[in-house]
Each structure stands twice: as structure tokens, then as C-alpha cells.
N, C-alpha and C positions, 0 to 999 in steps of 0.2 A: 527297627531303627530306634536309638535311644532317643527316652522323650517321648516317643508316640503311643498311646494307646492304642492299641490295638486291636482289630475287630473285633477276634473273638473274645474280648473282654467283655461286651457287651452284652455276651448272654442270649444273641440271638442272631439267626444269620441279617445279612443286608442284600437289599435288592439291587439290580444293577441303577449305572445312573442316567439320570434324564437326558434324553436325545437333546435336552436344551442346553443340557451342560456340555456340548461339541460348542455350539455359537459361541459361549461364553469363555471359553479357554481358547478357540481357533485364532485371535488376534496377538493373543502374546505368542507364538509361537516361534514366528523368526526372531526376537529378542529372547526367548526361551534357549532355542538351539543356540544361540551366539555365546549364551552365560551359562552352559553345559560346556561347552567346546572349551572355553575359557578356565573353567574350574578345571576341568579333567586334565587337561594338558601342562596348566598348574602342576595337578596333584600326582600326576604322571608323564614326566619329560618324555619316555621314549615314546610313546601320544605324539609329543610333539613333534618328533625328526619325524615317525613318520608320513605326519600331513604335509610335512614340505618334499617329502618323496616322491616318487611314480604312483606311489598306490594312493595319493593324498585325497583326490578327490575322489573316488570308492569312498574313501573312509568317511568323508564328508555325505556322500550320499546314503552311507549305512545310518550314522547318525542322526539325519533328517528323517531319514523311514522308520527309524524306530522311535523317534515320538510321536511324528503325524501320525503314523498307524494307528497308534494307541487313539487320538482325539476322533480319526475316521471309524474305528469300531465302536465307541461312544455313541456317534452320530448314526451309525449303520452297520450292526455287528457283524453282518454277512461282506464288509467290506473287503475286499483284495489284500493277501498284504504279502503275497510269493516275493516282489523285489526285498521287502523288508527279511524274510528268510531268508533269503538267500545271502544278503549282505550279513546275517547276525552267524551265518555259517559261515562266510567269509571271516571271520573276523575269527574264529574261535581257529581253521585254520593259520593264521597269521601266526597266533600264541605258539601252535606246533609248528610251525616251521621256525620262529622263534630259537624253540628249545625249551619255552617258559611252558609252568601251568595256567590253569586258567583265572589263578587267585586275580591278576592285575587284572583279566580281563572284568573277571564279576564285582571288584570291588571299583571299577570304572562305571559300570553299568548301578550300583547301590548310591553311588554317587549323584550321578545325573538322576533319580530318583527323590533324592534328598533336597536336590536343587528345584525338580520339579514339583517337590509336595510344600517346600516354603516359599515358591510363587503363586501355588492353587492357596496357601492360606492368605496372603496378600488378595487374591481375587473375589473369595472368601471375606471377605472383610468389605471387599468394595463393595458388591453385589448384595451383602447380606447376608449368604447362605447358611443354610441350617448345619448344627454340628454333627447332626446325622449326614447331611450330603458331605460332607467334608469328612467323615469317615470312611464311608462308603468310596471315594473317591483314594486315599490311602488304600482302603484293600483292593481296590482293582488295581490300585497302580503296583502293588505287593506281587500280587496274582498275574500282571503283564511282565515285571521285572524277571519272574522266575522262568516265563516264559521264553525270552531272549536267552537269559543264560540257558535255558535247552536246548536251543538249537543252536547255540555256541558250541556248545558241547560237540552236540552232531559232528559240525564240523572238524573239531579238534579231534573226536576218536574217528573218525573218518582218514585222517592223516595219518594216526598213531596206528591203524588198523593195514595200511598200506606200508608201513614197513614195514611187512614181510620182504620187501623187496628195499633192505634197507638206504640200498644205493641209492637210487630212484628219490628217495626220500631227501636224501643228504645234496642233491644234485640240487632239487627245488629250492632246499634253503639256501642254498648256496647263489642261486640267483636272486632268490629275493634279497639277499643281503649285499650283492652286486651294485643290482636295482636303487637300495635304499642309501648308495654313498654314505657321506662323512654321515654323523661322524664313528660311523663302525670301526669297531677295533681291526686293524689289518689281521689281528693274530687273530682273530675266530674267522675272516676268510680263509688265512693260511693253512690254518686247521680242517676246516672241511676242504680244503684241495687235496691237502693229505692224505685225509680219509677216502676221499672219492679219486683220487689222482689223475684229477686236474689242472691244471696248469694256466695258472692267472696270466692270459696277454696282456701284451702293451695295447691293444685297440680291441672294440670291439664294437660289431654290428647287429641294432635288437630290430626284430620283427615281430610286427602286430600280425595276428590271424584273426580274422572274422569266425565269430563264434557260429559252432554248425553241430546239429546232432549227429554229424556223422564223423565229427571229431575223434579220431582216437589217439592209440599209441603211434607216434611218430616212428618212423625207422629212419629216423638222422641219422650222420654221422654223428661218432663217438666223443667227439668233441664240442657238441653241441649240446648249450645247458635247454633244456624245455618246462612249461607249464602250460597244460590244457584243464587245469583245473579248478585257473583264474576263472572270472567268470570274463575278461578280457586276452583271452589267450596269447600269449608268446614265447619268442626264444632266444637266444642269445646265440652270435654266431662269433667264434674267434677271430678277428682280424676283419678284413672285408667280404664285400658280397661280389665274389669273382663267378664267371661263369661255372665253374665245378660245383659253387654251393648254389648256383639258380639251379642244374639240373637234377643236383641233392633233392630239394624245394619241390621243384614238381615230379620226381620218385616220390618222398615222402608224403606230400596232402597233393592227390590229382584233385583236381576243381576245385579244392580252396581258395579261398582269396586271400593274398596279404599284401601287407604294405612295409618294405624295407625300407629303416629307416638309416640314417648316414653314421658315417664308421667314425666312433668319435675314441678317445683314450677313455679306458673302464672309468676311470674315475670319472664321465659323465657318461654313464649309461645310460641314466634313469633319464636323459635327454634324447637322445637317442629314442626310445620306446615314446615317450611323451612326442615328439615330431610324429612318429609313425603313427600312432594313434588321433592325431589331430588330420593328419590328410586321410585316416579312414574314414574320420566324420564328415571330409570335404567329401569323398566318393560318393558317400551315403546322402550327402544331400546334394549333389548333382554338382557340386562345382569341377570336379575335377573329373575326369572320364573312366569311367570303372573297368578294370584290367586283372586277370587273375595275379597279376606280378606290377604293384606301383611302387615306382622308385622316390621317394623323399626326394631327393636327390635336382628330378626334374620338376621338382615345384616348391624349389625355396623361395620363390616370391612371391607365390599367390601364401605360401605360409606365413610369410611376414606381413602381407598386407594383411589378410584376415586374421593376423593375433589376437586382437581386440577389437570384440563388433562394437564394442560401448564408447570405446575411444573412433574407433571408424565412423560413426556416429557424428561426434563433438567435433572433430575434423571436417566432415563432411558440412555440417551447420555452419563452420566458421567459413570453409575455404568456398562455399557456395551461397553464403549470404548475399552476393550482392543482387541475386536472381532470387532472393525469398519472396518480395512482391508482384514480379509479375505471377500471368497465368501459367497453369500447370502442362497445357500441352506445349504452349508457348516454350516454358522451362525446359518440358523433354527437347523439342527440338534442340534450343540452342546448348543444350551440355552434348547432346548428342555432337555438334556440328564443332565444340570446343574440345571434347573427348578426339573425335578424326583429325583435327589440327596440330594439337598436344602430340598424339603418334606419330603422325606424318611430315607435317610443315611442309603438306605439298602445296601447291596451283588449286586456283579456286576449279580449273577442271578435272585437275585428280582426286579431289575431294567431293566435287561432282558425281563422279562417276562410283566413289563408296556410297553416299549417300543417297544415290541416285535421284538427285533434284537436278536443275539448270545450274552451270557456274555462278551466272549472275544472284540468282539464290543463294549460293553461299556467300557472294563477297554481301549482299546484303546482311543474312546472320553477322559475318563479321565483324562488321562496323555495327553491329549492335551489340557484338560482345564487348570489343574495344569500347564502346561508347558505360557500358556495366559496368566493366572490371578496372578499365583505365589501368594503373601502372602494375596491377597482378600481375599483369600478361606479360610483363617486361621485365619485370623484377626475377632473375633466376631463380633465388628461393622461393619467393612465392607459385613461381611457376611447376616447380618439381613440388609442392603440398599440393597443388591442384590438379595436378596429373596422375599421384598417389592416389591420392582419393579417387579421381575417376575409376582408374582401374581396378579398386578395390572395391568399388560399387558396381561396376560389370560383373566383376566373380561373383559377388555375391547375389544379385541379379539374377545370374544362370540357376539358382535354388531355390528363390522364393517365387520370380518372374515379376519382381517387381518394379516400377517404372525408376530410371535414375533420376 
């Protein structure tokens, strides 16, 4: 890097650095990663479209693993860092499916280097440290940089090494470039349909596969884009998900699991896969019922309530304040007893009979809710916020089992 001295100017090797220098650089970290993401996407637009893509937050989790890595082997050289490979081999793949070499990839990566070594001399300054540790720290970070770009690489002749089968090839990009919407040129879609002669629909349907070592070659139908090479597997299906492509689906992956996602026009694919992808996380954490075949479809509302657990939250705080003082079994009960009213609006004996307490038990809760909430309960918008939230505190409930 211009400007920097560099190690072996000094005439003598440098020893690794102090496990104390992890503590010391571990706080700026998340302001670190924020002003790397920023520079880079800066200094490289198409960085940018693709974090607002399907694949955006991968790319956000590559980023974060490959600086924490760096500060966890500091700290404990024998530390883990397979997610961080395997994101830096994702990424060197992206380049070949691209088309691109790997120059943007590694001068994005020299970059965030540059950003990292003129906040370690800020730290550097604060701390006091010696101009030897601050060298020493430059060449490990020289010595980590060139290590990403290698398993970039990997990735990238990993791809280039598979077009022997150069169709195959051409298919993948072609979804990822599906995938990645505006603002792709039409003409370099049109182009690989040409090549591959496929045929861009008016709709299409994307499915998430649960990643499995027993993953292989799919024998879809011909018309069908695939990648099992994501480290989030899927595929793109033309048109809808009619019965002829469910029993495609379990031909091709027997006991796989996946989750179709709903048949939107191409131009929002990368929505599509994003839905699907989100109710495999409900599966996986127990809110939705795990099935070798889940339909998007039949849980667009438990997806819309759990959009946002942080805003779920702030909702939750506002539309259940008026119950923040009392007690906590107290509280369960009566959201309990306002959640079965909120669904039912039945008789204090058929609400009885849910809850299974006395009627007169309920109509007490109730004039105690009434007496809480007063005109919440009457007001129709207020009453659909607080019905919202309830039930998006039951679903979520079903994953952690925690109390509403």
C-alpha cells in the first residue's frame, strides 16, 4: 500500500500480535464493518445493487466474517473461521458468474484493508502503541488480505473449472442475474437465454431448498433454472407451482425439504426467494410446522406479522403498556383472556370453556381489562394494533416458549 512501510523493510521478521490487541480493536468493530461497507460500495456501485438483492445479506454476513475472523485469530489463532471461507469462496464465485475477473473483487478487499489499517492507527494513537505493534499489525493484516483473495480465487476457478459443462454454467448466471433485478441490462439477460435457449416468462416461481450433503444434481425439468451451489440452495420454476411441478419436486430431491415461494412477475424474483427463505427460518425455529413441501402461500400472515421482530417489539411495548405495572402472572393471564376475546367475541362461557376457568372468571378478567385499557378496546384501530401484536406474539412464542 502507498505510504506504508512495510515489514520487510525492517530488516527483521515480526512476531505475531498480542492476544491483548483482540480487546483493543474488538469495540470498534461494528462502526468498522459500517465504514468498510460504505467505502466499498462507494468505490464500487455494483457492491451496491447487489446488497439490495436476494443475495444482500450473504454478502453482509461475508463481510462481517472476514474482519471479525481476522480480530478472533488475534485473540485465539486456532479460532474457527469455515463460515468466513466459505463466504470468501462465495464471493470469488459471484465474480464468475458475473463474467467479471477477480481485479473488483481484490481491489474491494485492498480497500477495506486500507480503511482497516487508518482506524488501527487512530487506535494506535489513542492507546499509545508502539511503532513496532503497528507494523506488526499491517503485516498480519497484508498476510490475512492475501488470504481472502485465495479462497476467492478457489471459488472463482471452481466455477471456471465447471464449464466443462458450459451450459450449466450459463444457466447459473442467468439466475443469478434473474435474482439480482434492476438494474441489469435486459440485454445481457436476453443474451444468456439465447445462449442457453431459455425463455424469459412473464411469472415466475423461486424455491428455497434446505441445504443437505446429500444435495446433488437435480433432474428437473428442462425448463427449470437451478443452483445447489449457493450455500442457500434454489431454483427458479417458470410460471407457477401447479401440481405437474410438485411431483417434478419430489422426483427430483426425495426427502428434501423446501419452501415455495409465491409466483410473482420475474421482475420481482429476488422476492419471491426472499419469502421463501424467510418461512424456512420460521420452520426451523418451530413457528410454522415443518413439511417436506411448505407453501409461502399458506402463511402470508404469520410472514407479515413476523417481518420485523424489532418493530414487533416497539408495537408490542406501546399497544401493551397499559398492563406494564402490574404482575407478570397477573399480565399472562389477562393478555391471555384479551388475546381469546380479540378472536372470538364470544360469551363469557365460550371463552370459559378455551380457557378452561369458570365464566364468572372471565367476565371478572374483563372488567379488568376494560377497567386497563378503557377506550383501546373500542376504538377499531386501536383494537386491530392489539390484536396484531397478539398474534404475532403467539407465533413467535411457539420458538422461543416464551411467556406473552
Amino acid at each position: 500500500m502507498p505510504g506504508v512501510v512495510q515489514p520487510s523493510d525492517l530488516g527483521e521478521p515480526l512476531g505475531p500480535l498480542p492476544q491483548e490487541f483482540a480487546a483493543i480493536v474488538r469495540p470498534e468493530l461494528p462502526s468498522l464493518i459500517k465504514e468498510i461497507g460504505l467505502e466499498v460500495t462507494r468505490a464500487y456501485p455494483e457492491y451496491a445493487r447487489l446488497l439490495d438483492g436476494p443475495y444482500g445479506q450473504g454478502i453482509r454476513v461475508g463481510v462481517e466474517q472476514s474482519i471479525s475472523v481476522f480480530v478472533d485469530q488475534v485473540a485465539e489463532p486456532a479460532a474457527p473461521s469455515a463460515l468466513r471461507d466459505e463466504m470468501c469462496r462465495r464471493f470469488g464465485r459471484f465474480e464468475a458468474y458475473e463474467g467479471r475477473t477477480l481485479d473488483q473483487l481484490q481491489g474491494a478487499y485492498r480497500l477495506g484493508a486500507r480503511i482497516a489499517l487508518r482506524r488501527a492507527k487512530k487506535v494506535g494513537r489513542r492507546y499509545n502503541l508502539s511503532p513496532t505493534m503497528m507494523l506488526t499489525f499491517a503485516d498480519a493484516l497484508f498476510s490475512y488480505v492475501d488470504e481472502l483473495e485465495a479462497l476467492s480465487r478457489q471459488g472463482y476457478l471452481e466455477v471456471r473449472a465447471a464449464s466443462g459443462d458450459h451450459t450449466d454454467t450459463l444457466r447459473r448466471r442467468l439466475l443469478h442475474l434473474v435474482l439480482a433485478g434492476r438494474p441489469v441490462p435486459r440485454t445481457a439477460i436476453a443474451e444468456l437465454c439465447e445462449q442457453t435457449g431459455w425463455v424469459l416468462p412473464d411469472e415466475v416461481t423461486l424455491v428455497a431448498v434446505r441445504h443437505s450433503a446429500d444435495l446433488g444434481r437435480l433432474g428437473a425439468d428442462r425448463d427449470v433454472l437451478v443452483d445447489f451451489t449457493d450455500p442457500q440452495p434454489h431454483l427458479l420454476i417458470p410460471g407457477p407451482f401447479d401440481e405437474m411441478r410438485r411431483r417434478m419436486l419430489d422426483h427430483a430431491l426425495p426427502g428434501a425439504r423446501a419452501v415455495i415461494g409465491l409466483t410473482v412477475p420475474t421482475a420481482l424474483a429476488s422476492d419471491s426467494i426472499r419469502w421463501a427463505r424467510r418461512v424456512m427460518e420460521l420452520v426451523d425455529a418451530g413457528v410454522i410446522d415443518d413439511a417436506p413441501v411448505t407453501l409461502c402461500e399458506d402463511h402470508l400472515i404469520t410472514l407479515w406479522l413476523l417481518s420485523d421482530p424489532v418493530l414487533l417489539d416497539q408495537l408490542a411495548r406501546r399497544e401493551l403498556a397499559p398492563m406494564a405495572g402490574i404482575s407478570a402472572n397477573r399480565r399472562e393471564r389477562l393478555t391471555e383472556t384479551l388475546r381469546i376475546w380479540l378472536d372470538t367475541r364470544g360469551t363469557a362461557a365460550q371463552m370459559g370453556e378455551l380457557l378452561d376457568v369458570h365464566p364468572q372468571t372471565v367476565r371478572y378478567r374483563m372488567r379488568n381489562l376494560e377497567s386497563i385499557f378503557g377506550e383501546q378496546l373500542v376504538d377499531p384501530a386501536s383494537r386491530f394494533s392489539t390484536e396484531a401484536v397478539l398474534r404475532a406474539m403467539r407465533l413467535r412464542a411457539r420458538s422461543d416458549d416464551t411467556p406473552l
